[in-house]
DRENDO-1510 file (C-alpha; in Angstrom, 1 decimal, always signed):
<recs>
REC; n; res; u; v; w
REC; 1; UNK; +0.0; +0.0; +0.0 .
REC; 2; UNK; +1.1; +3.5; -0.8 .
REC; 3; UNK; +2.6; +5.6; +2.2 .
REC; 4; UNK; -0.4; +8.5; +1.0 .
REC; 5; UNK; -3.1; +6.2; +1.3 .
REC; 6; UNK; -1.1; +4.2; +4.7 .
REC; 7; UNK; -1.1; +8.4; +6.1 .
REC; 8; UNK; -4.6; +9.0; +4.8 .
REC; 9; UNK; -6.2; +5.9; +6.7 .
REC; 10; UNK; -3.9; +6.2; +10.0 .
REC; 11; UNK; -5.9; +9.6; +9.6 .
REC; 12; UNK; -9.2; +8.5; +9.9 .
REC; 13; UNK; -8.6; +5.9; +12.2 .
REC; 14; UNK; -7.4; +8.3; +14.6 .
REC; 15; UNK; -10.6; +11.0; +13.7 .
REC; 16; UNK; -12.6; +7.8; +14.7 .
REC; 17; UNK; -11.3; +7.4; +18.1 .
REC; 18; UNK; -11.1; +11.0; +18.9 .
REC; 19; UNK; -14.3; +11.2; +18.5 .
REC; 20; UNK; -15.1; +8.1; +20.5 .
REC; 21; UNK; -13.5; +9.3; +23.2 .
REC; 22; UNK; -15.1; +12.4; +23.2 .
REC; 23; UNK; -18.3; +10.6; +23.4 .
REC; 24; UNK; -17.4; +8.5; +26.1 .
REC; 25; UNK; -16.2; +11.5; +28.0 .
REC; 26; UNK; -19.4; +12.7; +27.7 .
REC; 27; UNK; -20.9; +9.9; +29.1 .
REC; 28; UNK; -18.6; +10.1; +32.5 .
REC; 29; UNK; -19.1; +14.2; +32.8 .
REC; 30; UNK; -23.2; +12.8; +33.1 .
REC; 31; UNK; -22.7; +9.5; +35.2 .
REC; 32; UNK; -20.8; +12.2; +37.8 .
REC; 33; UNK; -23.3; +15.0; +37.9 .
REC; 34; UNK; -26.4; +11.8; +38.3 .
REC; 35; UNK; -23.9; +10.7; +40.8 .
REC; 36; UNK; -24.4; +14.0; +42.7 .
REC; 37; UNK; -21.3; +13.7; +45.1 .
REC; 38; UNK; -19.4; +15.9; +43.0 .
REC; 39; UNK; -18.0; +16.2; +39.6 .
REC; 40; UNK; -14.3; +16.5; +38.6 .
REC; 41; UNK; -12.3; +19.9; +38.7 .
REC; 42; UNK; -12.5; +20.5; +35.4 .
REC; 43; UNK; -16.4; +20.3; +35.2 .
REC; 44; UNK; -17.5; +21.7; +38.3 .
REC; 45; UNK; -17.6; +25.3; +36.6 .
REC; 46; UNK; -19.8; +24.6; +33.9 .
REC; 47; UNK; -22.1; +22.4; +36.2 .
REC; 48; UNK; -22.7; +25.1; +38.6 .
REC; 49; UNK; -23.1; +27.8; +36.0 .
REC; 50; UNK; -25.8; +25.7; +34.5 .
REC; 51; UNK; -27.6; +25.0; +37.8 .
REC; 52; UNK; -28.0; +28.9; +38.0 .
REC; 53; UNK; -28.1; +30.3; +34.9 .
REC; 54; UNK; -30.4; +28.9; +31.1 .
REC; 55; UNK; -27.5; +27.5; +29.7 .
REC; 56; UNK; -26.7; +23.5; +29.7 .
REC; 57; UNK; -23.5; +22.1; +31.4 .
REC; 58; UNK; -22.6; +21.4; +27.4 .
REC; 59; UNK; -23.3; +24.7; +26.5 .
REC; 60; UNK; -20.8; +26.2; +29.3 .
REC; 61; UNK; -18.4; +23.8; +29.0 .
REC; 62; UNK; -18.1; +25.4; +25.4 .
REC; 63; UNK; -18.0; +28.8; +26.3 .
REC; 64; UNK; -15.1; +27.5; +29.2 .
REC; 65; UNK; -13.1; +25.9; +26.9 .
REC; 66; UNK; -13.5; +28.8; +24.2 .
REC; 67; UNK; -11.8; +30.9; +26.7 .
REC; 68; UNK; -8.9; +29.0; +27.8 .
REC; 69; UNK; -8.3; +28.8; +23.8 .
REC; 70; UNK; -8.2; +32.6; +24.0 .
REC; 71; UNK; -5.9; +32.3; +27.2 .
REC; 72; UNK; -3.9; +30.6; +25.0 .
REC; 73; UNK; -4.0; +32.7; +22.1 .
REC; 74; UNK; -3.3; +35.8; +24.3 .
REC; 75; UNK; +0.0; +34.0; +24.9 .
REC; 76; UNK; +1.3; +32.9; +22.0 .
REC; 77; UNK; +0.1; +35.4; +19.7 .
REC; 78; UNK; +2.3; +35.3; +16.7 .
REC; 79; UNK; +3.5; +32.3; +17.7 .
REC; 80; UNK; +0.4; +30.5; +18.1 .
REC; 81; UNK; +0.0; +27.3; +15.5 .
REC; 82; UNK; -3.5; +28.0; +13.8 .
REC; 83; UNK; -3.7; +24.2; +13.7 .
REC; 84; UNK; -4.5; +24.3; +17.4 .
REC; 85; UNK; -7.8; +26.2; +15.9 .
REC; 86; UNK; -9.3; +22.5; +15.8 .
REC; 87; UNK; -9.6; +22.3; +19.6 .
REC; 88; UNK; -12.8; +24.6; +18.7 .
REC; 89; UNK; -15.3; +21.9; +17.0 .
REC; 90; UNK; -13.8; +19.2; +19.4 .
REC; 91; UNK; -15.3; +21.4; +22.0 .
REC; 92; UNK; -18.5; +21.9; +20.3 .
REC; 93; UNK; -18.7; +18.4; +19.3 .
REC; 94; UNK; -17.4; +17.3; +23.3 .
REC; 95; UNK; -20.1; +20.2; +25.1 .
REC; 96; UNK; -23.4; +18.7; +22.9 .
REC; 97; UNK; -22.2; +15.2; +23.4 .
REC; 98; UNK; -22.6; +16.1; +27.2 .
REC; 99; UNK; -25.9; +17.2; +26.7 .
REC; 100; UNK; -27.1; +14.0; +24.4 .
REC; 101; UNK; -25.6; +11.7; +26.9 .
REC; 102; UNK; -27.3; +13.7; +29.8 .
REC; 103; UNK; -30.8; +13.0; +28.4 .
REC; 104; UNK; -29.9; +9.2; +27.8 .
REC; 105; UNK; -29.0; +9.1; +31.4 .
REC; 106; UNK; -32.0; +11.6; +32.9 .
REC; 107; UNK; -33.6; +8.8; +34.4 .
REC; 108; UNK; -30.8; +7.4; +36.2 .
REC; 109; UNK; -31.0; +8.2; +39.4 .
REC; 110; UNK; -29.0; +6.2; +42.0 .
REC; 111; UNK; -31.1; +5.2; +45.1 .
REC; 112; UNK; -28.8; +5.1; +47.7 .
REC; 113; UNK; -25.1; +6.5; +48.6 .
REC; 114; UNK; -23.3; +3.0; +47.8 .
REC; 115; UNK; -24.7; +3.7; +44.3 .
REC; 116; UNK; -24.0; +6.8; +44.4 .
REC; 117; UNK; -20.7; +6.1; +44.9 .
REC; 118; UNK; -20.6; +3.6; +42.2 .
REC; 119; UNK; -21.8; +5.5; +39.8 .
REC; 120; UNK; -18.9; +8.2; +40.5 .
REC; 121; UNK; -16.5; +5.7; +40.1 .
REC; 122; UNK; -18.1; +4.5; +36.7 .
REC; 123; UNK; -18.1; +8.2; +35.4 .
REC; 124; UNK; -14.0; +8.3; +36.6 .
REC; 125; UNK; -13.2; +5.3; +34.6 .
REC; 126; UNK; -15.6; +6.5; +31.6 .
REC; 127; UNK; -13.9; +9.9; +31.7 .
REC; 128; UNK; -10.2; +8.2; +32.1 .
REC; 129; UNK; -10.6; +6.2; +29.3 .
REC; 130; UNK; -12.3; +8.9; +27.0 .
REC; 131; UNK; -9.3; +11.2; +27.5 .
REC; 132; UNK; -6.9; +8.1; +26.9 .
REC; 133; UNK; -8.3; +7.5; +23.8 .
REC; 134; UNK; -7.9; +11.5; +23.0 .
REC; 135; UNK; -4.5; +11.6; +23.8 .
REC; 136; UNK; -3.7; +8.4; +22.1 .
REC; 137; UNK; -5.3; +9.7; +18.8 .
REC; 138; UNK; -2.5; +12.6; +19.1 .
REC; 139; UNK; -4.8; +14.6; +16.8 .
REC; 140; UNK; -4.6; +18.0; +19.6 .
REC; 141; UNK; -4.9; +18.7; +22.8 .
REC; 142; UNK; -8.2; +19.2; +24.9 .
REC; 143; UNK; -8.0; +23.7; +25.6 .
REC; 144; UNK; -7.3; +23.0; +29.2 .
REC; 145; UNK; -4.5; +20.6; +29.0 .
REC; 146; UNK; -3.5; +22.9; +26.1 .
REC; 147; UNK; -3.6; +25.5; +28.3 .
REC; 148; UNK; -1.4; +23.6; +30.7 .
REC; 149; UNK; +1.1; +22.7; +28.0 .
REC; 150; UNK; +1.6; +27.1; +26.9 .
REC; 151; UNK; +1.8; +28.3; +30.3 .
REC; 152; UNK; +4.5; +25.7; +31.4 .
REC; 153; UNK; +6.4; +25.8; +28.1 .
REC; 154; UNK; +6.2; +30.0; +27.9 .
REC; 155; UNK; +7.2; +30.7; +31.3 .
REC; 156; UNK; +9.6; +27.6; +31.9 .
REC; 157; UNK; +7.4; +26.1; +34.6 .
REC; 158; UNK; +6.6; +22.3; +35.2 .
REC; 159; UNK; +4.3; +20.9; +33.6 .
REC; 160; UNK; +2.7; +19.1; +36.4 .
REC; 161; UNK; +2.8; +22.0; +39.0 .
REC; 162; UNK; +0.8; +24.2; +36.1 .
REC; 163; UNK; -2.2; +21.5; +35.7 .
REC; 164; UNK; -2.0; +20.7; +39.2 .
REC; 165; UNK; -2.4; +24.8; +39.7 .
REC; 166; UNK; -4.9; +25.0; +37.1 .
REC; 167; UNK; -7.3; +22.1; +38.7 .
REC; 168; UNK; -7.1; +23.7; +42.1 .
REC; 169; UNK; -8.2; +27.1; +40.5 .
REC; 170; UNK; -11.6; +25.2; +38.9 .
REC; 171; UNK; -12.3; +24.9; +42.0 .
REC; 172; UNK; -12.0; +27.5; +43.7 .
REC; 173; UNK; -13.6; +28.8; +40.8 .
REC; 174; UNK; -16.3; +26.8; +41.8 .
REC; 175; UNK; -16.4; +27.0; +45.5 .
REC; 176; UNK; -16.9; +30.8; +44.9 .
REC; 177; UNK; -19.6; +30.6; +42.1 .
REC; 178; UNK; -21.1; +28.3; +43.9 .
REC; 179; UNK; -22.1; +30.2; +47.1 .
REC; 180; UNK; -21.9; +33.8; +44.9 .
REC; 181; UNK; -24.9; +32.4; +42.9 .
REC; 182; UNK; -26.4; +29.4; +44.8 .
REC; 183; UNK; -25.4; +30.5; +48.4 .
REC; 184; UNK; -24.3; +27.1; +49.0 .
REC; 185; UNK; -21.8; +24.4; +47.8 .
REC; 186; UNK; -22.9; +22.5; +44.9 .
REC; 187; UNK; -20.7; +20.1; +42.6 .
REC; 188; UNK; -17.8; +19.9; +44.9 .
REC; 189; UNK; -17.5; +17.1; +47.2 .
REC; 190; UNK; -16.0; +14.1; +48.2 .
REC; 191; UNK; -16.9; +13.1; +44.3 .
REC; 192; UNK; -14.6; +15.7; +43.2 .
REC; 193; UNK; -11.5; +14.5; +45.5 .
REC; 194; UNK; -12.2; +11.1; +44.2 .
REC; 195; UNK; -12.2; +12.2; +40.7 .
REC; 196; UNK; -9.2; +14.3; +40.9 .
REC; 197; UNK; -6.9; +11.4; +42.7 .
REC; 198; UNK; -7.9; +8.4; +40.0 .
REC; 199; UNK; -8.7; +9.7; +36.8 .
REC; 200; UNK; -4.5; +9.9; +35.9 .
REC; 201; UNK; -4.4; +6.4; +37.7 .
REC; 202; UNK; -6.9; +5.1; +35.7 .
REC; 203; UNK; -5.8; +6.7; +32.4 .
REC; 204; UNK; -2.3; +4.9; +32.9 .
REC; 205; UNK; -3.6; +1.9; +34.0 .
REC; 206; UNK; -5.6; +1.7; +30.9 .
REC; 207; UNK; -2.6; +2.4; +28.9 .
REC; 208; UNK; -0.6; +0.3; +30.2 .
REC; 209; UNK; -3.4; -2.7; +30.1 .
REC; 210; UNK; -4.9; -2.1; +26.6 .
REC; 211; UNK; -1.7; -1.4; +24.1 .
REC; 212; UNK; -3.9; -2.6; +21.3 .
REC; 213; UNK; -5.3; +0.5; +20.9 .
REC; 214; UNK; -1.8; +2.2; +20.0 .
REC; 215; UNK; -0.8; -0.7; +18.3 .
REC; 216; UNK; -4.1; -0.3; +16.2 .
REC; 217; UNK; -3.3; +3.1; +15.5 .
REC; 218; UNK; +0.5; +2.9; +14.6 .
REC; 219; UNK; +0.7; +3.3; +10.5 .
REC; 220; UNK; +3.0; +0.7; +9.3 .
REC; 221; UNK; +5.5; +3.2; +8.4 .
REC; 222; UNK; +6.1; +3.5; +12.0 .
REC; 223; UNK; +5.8; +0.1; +12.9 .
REC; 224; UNK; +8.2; -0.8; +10.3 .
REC; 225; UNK; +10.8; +2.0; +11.5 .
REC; 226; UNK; +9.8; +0.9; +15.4 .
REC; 227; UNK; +11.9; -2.6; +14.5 .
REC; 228; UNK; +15.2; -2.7; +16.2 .
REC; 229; UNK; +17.3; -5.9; +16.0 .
REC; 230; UNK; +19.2; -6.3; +19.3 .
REC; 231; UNK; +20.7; -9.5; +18.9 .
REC; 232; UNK; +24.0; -8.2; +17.8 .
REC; 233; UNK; +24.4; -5.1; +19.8 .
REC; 234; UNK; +26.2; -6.1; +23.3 .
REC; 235; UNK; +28.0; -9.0; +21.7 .
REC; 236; UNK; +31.5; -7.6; +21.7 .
REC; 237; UNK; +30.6; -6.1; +25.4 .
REC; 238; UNK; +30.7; -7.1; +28.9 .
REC; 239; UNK; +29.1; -5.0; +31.5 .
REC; 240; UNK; +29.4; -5.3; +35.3 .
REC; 241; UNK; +26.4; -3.3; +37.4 .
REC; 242; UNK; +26.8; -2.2; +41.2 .
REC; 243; UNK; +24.0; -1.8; +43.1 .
REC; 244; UNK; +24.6; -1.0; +46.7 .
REC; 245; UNK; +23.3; +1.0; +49.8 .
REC; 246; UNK; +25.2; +4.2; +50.5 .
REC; 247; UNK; +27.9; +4.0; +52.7 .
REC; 248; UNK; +28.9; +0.1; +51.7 .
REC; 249; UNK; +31.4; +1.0; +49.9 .
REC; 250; UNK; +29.5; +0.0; +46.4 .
REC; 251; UNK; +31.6; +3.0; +44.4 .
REC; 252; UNK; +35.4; +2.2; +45.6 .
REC; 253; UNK; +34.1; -1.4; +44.8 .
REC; 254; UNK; +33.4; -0.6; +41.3 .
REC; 255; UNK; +36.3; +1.3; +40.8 .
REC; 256; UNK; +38.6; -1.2; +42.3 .
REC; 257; UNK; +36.8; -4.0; +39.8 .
REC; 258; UNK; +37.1; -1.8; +36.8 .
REC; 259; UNK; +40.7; -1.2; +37.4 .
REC; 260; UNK; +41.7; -4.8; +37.8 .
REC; 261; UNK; +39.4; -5.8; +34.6 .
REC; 262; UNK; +41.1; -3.0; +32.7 .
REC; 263; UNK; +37.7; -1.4; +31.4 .
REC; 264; UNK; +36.1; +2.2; +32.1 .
REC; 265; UNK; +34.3; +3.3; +35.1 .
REC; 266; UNK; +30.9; +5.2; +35.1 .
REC; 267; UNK; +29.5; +6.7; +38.7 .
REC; 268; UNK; +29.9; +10.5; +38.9 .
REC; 269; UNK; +30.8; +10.5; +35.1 .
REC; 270; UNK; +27.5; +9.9; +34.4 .
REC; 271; UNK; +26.5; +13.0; +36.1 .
REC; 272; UNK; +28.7; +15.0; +33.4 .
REC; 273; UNK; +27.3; +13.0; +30.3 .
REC; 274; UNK; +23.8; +13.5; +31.8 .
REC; 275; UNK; +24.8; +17.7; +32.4 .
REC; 276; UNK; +25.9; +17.7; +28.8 .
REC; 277; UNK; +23.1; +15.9; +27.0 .
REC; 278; UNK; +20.4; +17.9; +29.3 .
REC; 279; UNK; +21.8; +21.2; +30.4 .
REC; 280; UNK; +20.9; +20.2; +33.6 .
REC; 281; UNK; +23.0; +21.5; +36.5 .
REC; 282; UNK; +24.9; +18.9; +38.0 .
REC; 283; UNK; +23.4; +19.7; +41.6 .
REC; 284; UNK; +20.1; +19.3; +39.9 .
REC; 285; UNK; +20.6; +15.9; +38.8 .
REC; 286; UNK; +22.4; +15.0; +42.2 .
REC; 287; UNK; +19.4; +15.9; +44.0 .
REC; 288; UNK; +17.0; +13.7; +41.8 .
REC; 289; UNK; +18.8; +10.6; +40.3 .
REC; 290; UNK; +18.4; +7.2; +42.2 .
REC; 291; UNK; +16.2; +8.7; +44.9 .
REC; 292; UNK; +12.7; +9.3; +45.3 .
REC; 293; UNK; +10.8; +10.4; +48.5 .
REC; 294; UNK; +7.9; +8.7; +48.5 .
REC; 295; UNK; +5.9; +6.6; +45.8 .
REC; 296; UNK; +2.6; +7.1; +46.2 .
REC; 297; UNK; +3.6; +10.9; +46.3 .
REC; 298; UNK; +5.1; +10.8; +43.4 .
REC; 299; UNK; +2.8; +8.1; +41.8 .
REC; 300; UNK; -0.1; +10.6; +42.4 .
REC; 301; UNK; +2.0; +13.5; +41.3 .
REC; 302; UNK; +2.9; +11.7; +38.1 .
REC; 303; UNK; -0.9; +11.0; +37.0 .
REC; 304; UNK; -1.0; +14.8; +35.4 .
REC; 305; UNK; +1.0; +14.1; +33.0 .
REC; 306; UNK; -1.2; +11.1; +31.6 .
REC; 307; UNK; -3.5; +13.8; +30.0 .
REC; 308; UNK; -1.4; +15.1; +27.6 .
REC; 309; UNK; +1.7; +13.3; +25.4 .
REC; 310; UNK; +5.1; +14.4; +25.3 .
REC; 311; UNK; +5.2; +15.4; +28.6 .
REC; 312; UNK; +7.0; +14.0; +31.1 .
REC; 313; UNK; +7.9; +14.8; +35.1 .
REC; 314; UNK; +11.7; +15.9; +35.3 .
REC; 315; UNK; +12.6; +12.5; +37.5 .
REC; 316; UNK; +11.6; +10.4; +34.1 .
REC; 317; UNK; +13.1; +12.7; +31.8 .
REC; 318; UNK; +16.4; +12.0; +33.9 .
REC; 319; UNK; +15.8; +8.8; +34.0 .
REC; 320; UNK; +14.8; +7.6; +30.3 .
REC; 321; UNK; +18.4; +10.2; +29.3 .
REC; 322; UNK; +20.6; +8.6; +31.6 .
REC; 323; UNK; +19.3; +4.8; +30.3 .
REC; 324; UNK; +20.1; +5.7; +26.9 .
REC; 325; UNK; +23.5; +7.2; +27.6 .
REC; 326; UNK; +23.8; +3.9; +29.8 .
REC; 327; UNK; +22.8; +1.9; +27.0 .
REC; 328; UNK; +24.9; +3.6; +24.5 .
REC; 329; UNK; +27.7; +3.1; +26.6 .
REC; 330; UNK; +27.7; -0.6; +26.8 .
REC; 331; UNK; +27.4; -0.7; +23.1 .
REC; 332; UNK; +30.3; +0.6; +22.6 .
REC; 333; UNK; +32.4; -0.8; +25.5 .
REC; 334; UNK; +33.1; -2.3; +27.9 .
REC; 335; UNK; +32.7; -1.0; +31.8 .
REC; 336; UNK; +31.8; -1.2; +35.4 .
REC; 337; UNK; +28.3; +1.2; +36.2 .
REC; 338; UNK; +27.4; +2.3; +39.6 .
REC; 339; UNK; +23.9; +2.7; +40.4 .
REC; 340; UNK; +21.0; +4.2; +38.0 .
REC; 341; UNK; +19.0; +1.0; +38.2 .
REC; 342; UNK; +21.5; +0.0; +35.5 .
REC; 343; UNK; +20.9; -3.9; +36.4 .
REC; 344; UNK; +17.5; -3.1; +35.2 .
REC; 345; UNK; +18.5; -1.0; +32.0 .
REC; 346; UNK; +20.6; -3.6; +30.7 .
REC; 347; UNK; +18.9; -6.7; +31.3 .
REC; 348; UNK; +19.3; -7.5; +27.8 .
REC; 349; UNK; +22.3; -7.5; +27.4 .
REC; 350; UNK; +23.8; -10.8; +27.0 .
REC; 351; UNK; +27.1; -10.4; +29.1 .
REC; 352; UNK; +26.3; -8.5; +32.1 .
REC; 353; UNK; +26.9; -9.5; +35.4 .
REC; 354; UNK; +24.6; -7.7; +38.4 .
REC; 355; UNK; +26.0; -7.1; +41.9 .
REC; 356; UNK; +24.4; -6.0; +44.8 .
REC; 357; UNK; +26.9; -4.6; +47.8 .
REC; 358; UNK; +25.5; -4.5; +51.3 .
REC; 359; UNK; +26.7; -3.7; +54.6 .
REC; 360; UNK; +25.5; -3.9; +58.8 .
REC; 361; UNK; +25.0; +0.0; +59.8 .
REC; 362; UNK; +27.6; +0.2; +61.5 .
REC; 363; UNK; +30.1; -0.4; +59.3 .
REC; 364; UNK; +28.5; +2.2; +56.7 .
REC; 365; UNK; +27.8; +5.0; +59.8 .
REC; 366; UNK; +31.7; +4.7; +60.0 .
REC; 367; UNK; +32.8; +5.3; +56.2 .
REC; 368; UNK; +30.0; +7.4; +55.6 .
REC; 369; UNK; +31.0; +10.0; +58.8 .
REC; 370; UNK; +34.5; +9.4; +58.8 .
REC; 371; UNK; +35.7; +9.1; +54.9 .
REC; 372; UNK; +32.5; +10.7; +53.4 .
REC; 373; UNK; +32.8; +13.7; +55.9 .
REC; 374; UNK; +29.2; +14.6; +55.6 .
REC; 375; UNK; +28.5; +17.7; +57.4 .
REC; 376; UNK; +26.2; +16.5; +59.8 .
REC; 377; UNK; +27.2; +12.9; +61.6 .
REC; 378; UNK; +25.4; +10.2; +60.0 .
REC; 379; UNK; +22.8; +7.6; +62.1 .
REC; 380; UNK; +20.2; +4.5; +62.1 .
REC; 381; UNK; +17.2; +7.2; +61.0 .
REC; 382; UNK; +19.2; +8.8; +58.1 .
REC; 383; UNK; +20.3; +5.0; +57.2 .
REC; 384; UNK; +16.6; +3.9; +56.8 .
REC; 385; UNK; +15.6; +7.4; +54.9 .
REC; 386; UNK; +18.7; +6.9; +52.4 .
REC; 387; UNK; +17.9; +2.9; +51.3 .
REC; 388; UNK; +13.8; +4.3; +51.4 .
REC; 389; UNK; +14.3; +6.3; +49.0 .
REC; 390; UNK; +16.8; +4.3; +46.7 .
REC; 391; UNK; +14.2; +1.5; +46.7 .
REC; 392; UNK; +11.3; +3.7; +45.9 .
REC; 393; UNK; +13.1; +4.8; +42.8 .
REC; 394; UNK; +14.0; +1.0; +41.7 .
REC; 395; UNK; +10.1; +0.2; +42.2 .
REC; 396; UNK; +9.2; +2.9; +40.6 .
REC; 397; UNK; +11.2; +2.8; +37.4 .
REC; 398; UNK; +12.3; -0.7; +37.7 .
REC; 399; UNK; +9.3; -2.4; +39.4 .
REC; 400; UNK; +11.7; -4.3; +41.4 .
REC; 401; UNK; +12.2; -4.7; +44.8 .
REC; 402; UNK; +15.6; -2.9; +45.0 .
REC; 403; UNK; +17.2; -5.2; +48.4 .
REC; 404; UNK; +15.6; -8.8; +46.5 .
REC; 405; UNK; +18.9; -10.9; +46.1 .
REC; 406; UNK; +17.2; -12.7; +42.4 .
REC; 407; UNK; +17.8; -9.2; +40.8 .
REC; 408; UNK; +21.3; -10.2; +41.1 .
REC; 409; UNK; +23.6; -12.5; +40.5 .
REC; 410; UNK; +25.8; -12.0; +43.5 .
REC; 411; UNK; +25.4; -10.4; +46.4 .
REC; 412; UNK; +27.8; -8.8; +48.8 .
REC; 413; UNK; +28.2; -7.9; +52.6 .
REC; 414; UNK; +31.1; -5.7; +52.1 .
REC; 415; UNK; +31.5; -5.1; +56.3 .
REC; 416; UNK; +32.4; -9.0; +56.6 .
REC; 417; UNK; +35.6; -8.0; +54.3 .
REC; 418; UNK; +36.2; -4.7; +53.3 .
REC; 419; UNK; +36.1; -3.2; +50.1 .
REC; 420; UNK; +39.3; -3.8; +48.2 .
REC; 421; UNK; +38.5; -7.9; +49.1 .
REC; 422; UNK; +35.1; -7.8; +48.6 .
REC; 423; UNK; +36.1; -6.1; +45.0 .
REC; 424; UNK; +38.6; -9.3; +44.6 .
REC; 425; UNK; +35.7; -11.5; +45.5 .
REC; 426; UNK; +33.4; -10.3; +42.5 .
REC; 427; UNK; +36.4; -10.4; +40.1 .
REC; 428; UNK; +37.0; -14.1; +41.3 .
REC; 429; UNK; +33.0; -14.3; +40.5 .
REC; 430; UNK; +33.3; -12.6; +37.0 .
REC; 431; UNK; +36.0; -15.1; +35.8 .
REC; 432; UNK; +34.5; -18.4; +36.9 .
REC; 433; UNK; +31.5; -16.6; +34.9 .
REC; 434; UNK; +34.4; -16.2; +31.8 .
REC; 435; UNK; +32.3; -13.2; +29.9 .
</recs>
């Protein structure tokens, strides 16, 4: 088949579940206002607008989304890609949907709280998977998330701070319309918190669980250029990864290994290629590689950016650069790599070699205090915070339990012989293993 007529198909495929996705929005903006324990942030306005005034929740959703397309006009101005223009009949077409699908469901009216309840979890998964299906069609962004996507690009702020920002203003938005025109609080409630904390979960879980739908959409020109033979890549390479709790010694260990093996060394150095390739200050990438505070934080964090492609939160952008220098790296040599989930990263390659280094607290309170010199002394509490947060960043990137002894293929309690033996220990290992 033609590439024009491949394009011009892959077009209309992607029309068509726009569209549908639209329509099933439609259907969950409805299920939450039957619901009537709150709709989501992004509706509440138009809801309580239409309880007060003659217009229908479709009709101000229109006229909401027609102004933050003139918000975003206002911006750009010159700069502004007229193409965007076609977030206005995807509003039209989204606002009268809501209004069809709120007659179909004008009889539904739960009985009691549990189905109450229900029913605003059926309208979260109805809207998540309507939005997944507009993102996926990659046709243009709803005006909000556009929105989002000028402000944080324009002004250099994070993506996922602006849409967090604009959310809480929708309602605030509403909280004040709401008692300015109704003199009470309509729309908002536990409904809306619900909403707000699962819709991104849900949008990523349907992602992740239902690739057909990309895989339907992918032309075969991509699919064709999406075909990478591996098999040959590492073949020439042998890697060896170090993964270890601070203060065992893990880095010395590595560089002791890589010395003796006669290959290169990456820890710190990958700080530099990472600076180089991102512009990224090296404090900056200090302070977020291999640690993350807490997961479900993040994890809830994270969810804004599921409403949108091409955005990603600055911890994945670090990470998915620093994988492909990692990767890049062991294709073209061979070395000893400290950290960065690594083990994980390269657990294709054919001649690698994953070691975990571990130590009592004692032992690392000592080196860490004494030949780390950290400026405050070092104890049991900052131990536990330290391998917290180095295992909530293996989860979360690696979905791996970072301290489970099967990631690796040997593991090391460096306090029972110091570093430079436990460094001859894993060389003795590598050999038997003759990569």
């Amino acid at each position: 088949m033609k590439k024009e007529n491949i394009i011009n198909i892959n077009l209309i495929k992607r029309l068509f579940v726009f569209v549908v996705g639209l329509i099933i929005m439609s259907f969950g903006v409805s299920f939450s206002v039957k619901a009537d324990i709150g709709v989501s942030p992004i509706s509440c306005v138009p809801y309580i607008y239409s309880v007060y005034f003659p217009l229908t929740i479709g009709e101000f959703t229109i006229l909401l989304n027609v102004l933050f397309m003139g918000i975003q006009i206002a911006i750009l101005r010159k700069k502004y890609n007229p193409f965007q223009l076609v977030q206005l009949p995807a509003i039209i077409v989204f606002g009268y949907c809501i209004d069809g699908t709120m007659f179909l469901v004008e009889s539904l009216i739960p009985s009691n709280y549990i189905e109450q309840l229900i029913l605003c979890l059926i309208s979260c998964a109805a809207l998540a998977f309507g939005i997944l299906l507009v993102v996926k069609s990659r046709l243009t962004y709803l005006p909000l998330e556009g929105l989002v996507v000028v402000i944080s690009k324009t002004f250099k702020k994070e993506f996922g701070k602006v849409k967090i920002s604009m959310d809480t203003l929708m309602v605030i938005l509403g909280v004040i319309s709401s008692f300015v025109f109704l003199n009470h609080l309509v729309g908002i409630r536990e409904g809306s918190i619900i909403a707000a904390l699962s819709i991104g979960a849900m949008i990523k879980y349907f992602s992740t669980n239902l690739p057909f739908i990309e895989n339907w959409l992918a032309d075969e020109v991509t699919k064709e250029s999406d075909v990478e033979d591996i098999s040959d890549k590492y073949n020439n390479t042998f890697v060896i990864t170090i993964s270890r709790e601070y203060g065992s010694g893990g880095h010395e260990i590595g560089k002791y290994i890589a010395k003796e093996l006669g290959v290169a060394f990456y820890d710190k150095e990958l700080i530099d290629l990472t600076s180089q390739k991102t512009g990224y200050t090296h404090e900056y990438i200090q302070e977020n590689e291999q640690k993350l505070t807490n997961s479900l934080l993040y994890d809830l964090y994270e969810q804004n950016f599921n409403y949108v492609n091409d955005e990603l939160p600055p911890k994945d952008v670090l990470f998915l650069i620093q994988s492909k220098i990692i990767r890049d790296i062991c294709e073209k040599e061979s070395c000893v790599i400290v950290g960065r989930c690594a083990n994980f990263i390269l657990k294709d390659h054919p001649n690698c070699i994953n070691v975990f280094i571990h130590a009592n607290n004692e032992y690392r309170k000592d080196k860490i205090n004494k030949i780390y010199k950290v400026k405050s002394p070092f104890g049991d509490n900052d131990l536990k915070d330290s391998d917290e947060k180095r295992a909530n960043y293996c989860m979360h990137f690696a979905k791996k339990d970072w301290r489970d002894a099967t990631n690796y293929h040997i593991t090391l309690d460096s306090s029972l012989y110091g570093s430079k033996v436990s460094a001859k220990k894993v060389i003795e290992f590598i050999k038997e293993r003759k990569i």
